[in-house]
N, C-alpha and C positions, 0 to 999 in steps of 0.2 A: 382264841377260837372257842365258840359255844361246846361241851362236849359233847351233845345229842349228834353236834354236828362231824366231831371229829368220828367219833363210834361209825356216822354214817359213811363217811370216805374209807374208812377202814373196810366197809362192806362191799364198797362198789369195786374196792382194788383186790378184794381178793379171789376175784375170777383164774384160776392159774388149772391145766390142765397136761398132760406129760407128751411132750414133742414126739412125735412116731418117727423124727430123724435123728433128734441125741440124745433123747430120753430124761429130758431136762424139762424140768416143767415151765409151761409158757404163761404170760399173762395172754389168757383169750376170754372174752364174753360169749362165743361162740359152742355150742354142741355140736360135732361133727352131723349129726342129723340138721342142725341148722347152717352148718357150712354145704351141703348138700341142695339142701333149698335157694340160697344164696345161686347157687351154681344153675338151678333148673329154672328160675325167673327172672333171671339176668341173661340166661342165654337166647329167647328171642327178642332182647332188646338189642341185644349185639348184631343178630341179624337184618335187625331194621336196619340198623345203620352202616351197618357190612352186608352187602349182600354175599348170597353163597357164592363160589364159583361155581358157575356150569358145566363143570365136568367129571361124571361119578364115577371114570375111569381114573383120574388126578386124586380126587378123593378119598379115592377106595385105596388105593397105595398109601399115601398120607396116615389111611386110617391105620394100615398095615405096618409101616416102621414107629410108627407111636407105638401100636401096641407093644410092639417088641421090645422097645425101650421100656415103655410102663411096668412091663411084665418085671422087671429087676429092679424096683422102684422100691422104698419103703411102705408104700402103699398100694402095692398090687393088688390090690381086693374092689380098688373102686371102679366103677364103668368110666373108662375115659372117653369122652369123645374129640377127636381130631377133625377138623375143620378149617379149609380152605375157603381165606375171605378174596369175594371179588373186588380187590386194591390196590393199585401201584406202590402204598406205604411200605416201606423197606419196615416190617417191624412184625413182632406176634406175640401176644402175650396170653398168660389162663387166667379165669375165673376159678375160687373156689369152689370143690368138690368134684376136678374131674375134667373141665371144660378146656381146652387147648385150641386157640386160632394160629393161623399163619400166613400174612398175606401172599397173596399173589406174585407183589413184585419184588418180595423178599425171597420166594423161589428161583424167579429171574435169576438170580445172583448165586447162588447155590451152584458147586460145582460134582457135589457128589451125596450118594443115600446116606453116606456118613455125616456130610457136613449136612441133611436133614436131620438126622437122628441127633445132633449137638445140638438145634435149634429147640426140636421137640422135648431132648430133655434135660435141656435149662428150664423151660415152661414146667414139664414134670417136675423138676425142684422145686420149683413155686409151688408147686400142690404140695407134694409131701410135708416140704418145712411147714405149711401152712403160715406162707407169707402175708396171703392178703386176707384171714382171718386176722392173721396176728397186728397187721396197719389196722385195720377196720376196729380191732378191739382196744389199741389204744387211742384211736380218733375218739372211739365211741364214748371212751372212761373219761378225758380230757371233755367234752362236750358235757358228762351227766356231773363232773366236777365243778365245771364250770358253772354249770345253774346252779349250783348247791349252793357256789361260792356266792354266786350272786342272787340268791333267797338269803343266806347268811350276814350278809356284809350289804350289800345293794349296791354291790358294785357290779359290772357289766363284766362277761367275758371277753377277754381280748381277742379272741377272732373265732372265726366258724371253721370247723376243722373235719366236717361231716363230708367232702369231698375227699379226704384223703386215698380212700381204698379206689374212686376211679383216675386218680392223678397217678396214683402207681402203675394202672396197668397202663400208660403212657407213658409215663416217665422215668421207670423203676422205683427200685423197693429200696434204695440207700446201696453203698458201696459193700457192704457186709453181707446182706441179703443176696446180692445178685452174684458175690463173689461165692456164696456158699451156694446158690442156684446152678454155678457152673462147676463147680466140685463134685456136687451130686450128680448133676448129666453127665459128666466125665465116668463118674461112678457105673452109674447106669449104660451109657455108653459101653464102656469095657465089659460088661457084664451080658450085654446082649452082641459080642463077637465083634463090636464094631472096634476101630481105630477111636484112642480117647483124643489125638492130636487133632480133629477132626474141631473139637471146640476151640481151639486158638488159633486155628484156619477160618471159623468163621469168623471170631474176636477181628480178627486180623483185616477180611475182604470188607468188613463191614466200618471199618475204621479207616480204610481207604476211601471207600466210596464217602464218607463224610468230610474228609480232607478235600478229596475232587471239588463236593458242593462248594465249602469256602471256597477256594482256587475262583472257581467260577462265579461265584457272586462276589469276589475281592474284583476279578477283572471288570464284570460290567458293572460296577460302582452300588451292589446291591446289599442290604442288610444283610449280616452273617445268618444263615440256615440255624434252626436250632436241631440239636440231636435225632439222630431218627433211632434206629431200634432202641429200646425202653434198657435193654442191657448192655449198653454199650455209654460208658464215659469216657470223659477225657482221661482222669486217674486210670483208668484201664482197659491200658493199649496190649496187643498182642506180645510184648515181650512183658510185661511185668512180673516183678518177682513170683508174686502171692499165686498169680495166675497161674502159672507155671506149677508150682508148687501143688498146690490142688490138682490139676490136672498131674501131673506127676506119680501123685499117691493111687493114683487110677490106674496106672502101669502096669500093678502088680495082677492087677484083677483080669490082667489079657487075656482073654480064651487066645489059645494057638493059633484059631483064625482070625486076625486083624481085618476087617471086610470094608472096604470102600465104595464099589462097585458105583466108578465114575459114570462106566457106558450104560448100566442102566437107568439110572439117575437119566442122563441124558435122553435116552429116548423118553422115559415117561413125562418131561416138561417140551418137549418136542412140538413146534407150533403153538406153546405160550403165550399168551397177548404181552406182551410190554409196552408197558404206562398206561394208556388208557385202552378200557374193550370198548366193542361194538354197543356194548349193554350201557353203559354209562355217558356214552358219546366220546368224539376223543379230539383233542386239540393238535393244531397242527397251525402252526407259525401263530398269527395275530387270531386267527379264527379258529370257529369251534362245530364239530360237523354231530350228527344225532340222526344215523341211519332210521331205528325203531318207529321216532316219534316223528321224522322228517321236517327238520327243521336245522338253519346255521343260521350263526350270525358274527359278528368281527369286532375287534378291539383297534383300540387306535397302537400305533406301533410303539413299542416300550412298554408299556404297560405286560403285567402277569397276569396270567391264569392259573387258578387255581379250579379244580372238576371237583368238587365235592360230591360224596353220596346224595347231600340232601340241598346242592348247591351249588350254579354257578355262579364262579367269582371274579371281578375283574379290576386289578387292583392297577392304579399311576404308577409311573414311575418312581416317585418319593415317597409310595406310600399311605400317601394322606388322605388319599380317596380310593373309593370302591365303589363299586356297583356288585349287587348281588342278584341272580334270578332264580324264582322255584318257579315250579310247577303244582300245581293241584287241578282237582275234577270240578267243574263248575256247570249249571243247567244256563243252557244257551239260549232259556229264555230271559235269565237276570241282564238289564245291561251294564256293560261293562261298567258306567259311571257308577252304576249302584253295588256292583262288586266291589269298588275300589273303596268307596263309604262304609261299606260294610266293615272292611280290612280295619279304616283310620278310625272307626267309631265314632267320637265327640268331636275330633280335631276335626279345625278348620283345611279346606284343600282348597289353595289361591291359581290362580291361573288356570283354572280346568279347562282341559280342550281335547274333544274327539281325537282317536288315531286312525288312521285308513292308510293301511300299505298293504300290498302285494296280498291283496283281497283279504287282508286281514281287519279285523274293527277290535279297537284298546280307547284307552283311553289314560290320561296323564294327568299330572300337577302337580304342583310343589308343598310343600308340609312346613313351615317358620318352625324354628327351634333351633338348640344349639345342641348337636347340628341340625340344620336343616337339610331336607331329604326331598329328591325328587323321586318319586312314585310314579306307576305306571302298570298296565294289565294289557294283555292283547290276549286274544279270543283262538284257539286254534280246535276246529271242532267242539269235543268237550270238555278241553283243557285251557285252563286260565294260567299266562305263565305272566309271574307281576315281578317286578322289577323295583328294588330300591336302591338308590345314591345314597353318598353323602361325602363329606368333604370333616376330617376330622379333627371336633370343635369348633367348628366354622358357625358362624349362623348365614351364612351367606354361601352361595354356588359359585357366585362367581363365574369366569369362563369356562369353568370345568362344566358346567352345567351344558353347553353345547358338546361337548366330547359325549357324556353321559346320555344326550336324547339321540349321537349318531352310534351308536351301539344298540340303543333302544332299536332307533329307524333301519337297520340293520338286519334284523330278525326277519327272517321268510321262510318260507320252503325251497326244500330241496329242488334242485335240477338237475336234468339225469346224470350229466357231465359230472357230477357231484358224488355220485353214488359211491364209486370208489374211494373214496374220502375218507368216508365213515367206517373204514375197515382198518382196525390198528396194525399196528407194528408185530411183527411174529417174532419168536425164538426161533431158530432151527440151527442143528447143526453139520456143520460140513468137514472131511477127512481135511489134513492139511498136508500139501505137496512138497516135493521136494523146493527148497526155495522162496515158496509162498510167503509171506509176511501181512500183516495187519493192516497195514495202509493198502493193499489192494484190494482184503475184503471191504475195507471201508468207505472204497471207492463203486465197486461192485454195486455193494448197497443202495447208493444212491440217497441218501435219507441224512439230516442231520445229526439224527439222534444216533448212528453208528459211525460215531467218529472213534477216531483211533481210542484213545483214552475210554472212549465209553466200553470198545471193547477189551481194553484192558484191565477194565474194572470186570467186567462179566465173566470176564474167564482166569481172572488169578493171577494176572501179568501185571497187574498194577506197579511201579510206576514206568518202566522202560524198558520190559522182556518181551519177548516175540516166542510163538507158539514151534513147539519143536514140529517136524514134519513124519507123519503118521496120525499124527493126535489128532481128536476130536478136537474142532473148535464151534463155541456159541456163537452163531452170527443174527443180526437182524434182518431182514427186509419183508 
């Protein structure tokens, strides 16, 4: 190696700044003034694609057991903000300098202000350790080594690693990282009165409900689910050693007051949407309802749905195809044919042919390539909602292609009869009687999604205990 060149790797590695959790110094390329910035223009990107939830009484509490946990953090000096996203995702993760989400339908699941406070401050360890400075800085060092290497050598770097810091807040920070994330919330936990056993109560609910998913996609012959909260793997299940052991050392730091406080917890998630809001639209068997915008439309039976923020989706049974639909603002003087031109650009559109349904005007065609894609746009006021197929690696549609234009033709407005539709699923909870059992709330309900097991996942019973009588239970309808 050139040595102009080696002097230069010797410079770029030697970014190292002293951990504010072990006092050890870290490889970062980052200044805490730039971990800050990081944290304040990355957060309304988060929002784009998370919306807030609509409720700043939910919020304001949220904002309120963060703090409290923050408060006993190695970093209690930074402004945290706590934030409630509007999403069924079982998962929550932070942004450096401060920034803490939590979904919606990770609340769902939450049986107490304790087991919030173990959620919140696992995320608070991620700030303090400065995990995702610390990913980002050796992504960053790997990427500026890489060109070096390859200005030195003319050899190419072997892959782009410039995602890493958003894979993590998806999919966590490696088995060390997240295992010392829950060490420190335990930390913090104990230290702000709460119960630290609160963190291997969540480990635990949240490890069940991922088991449930397998179960369930084993039985209807569907691809294994992949991982849903970002701190939760397979290596670490609610008994394991290490786990234990961390939380463990958090014992010592008990205040006298161990604080759970199930009943309030419960009231303040009280009337909770579960899985999909009114805001987002919400699905319900084959079809999909959108009080706001007034519009449904249906999938052929088997086939998934998935509700995306920025997307719906409608996936085969095998897989191999999908349909997606967005939404955008469009002047209702372009027509539709020249909207959809506009979308394809250069590319040739074969088969083009007006839409006219249910006094709507679209328009369609098919796009050649591998894959090839049927397209599509229909008109609703001054919303243009376009539609793409595809069948994957295909160059051809095939018969799926008539499944894909009866989804499309499918799409209308609402009818009154309909209107209840679009109003999701609630939390609420009910005393339980002498006797009572699960299979009659379940029954009660009336609804799929509160099958026995679902409520056994919701309220801690997971896999075959029934609610003692007095207690509070989480039921849907």
């Amino acid at each position: 190696m050139k040595p102009c060149l080696v002097l230069l790797l010797l410079g770029l590695l030697a970014g190292c700044a002293t951990n504010p959790v072990s006092g050890r110094s870290d490889f970062v390329m980052l200044s805490e003034r730039q971990e800050l910035e990081i944290g304040r223009r990355l957060h309304p990107q988060v929002l784009e694609q998370y919306p807030r939830y609509a409720d700043e009484r939910l919020q304001a509490y949220v904002q309120q057991v963060g703090e409290r946990v923050a408060r006993y953090s190695h970093r209690s000096a930074l402004d945290y903000r706590f934030t409630v996203l509007d999403s069924p995702d079982l998962n929550a993760f932070a942004l450096p300098g401060g920034y803490v989400y939590i979904h919606r339908g990770l609340l769902a699941y939450l049986n107490s202000e304790a087991e919030l406070a173990a959620v919140l401050g696992h995320e608070v360890g991620h700030v303090t350790a400065r995990h995702g400075v610390r990913q980002q800085s050796q992504a960053s060092a790997w990427n500026i080594v890489s060109r070096v290497i390859a200005i030195g050598t003319g050899v190419g770097a072997a892959g782009d690693l410039t995602s890493m810091l958003g894979s993590a807040l998806v999919r966590g920070y490696g088995r060390d990282m997240e295992l010392e994330a829950d060490g420190l919330g335990a930390q913090y936990l104990a230290r702000a009165g709460y119960d630290p056993e609160a963190m291997i109560a969540v480990v635990r609910l949240l490890k069940n409900q991922e088991d449930f998913a397998r179960q369930e996609a084993a039985q209807r012959g569907e691809p294994q689910p992949e991982s849903g909260y970002h701190g939760l793997f397979d290596s670490h299940p609610d008994n394991d050693r290490r786990l234990h052991e961390v939380v463990g050392s958090a014992r010592g730091l008990v205040a006298v007051r161990q604080e759970v406080n199930r009943e309030g917890f419960l009231e303040q998630i009280e009337g909770l949407p579960f899985g999909d809001s009114e805001a987002s639209g919400v699905v319900r068997g084959q079809a999909f309802y959108h009080g706001p915008l007034d519009f449904t439309l249906s999938f052929p039976q088997g086939w998934a749905l998935v509700n995306r923020p920025d997307a719906l989706v409608g996936l085969t049974p095998d897989r191999q195809g999908l349909i997606a639909m967005t939404m955008e603002p469009v002047d209702p003087q372009l027509a539709p044919e020249a909207f959809l031109q506009q979308r394809i650009g250069d590319r040739r559109l074969l088969e083009g042919r007006p839409l006219r349904q249910q006094g709507l005007q679209g328009y369609t065609g098919l796009m050649p390539g591998t894959p090839a894609r049927r397209v599509a746009v229909l008109y609703r006021e001054r919303q243009a909602f376009l539609f793409v197929a595809a069948l994957k690696g295909k160059s051809g549609l095939g018969a799926a292609d008539a499944d894909f234009l009866r989804v499309i033709g499918s799409f209308r407005p609402l009818q009154d009869a309909e209107r209840k539709l679009t109003q999701p699923l609630r939390l609420h909870r009910v005393r339980v009687g002498e006797g009572q059992r699960l299979a009659g709330f379940s029954q009660a309900s009336g609804v799929a999604e509160a099958s026995v097991m679902r409520l056994r996942l919701l309220n801690n019973l997971y896999p075959d205990l029934e609610p003692r009588p007095g207690g509070w239970l989480k039921i849907l309808y």
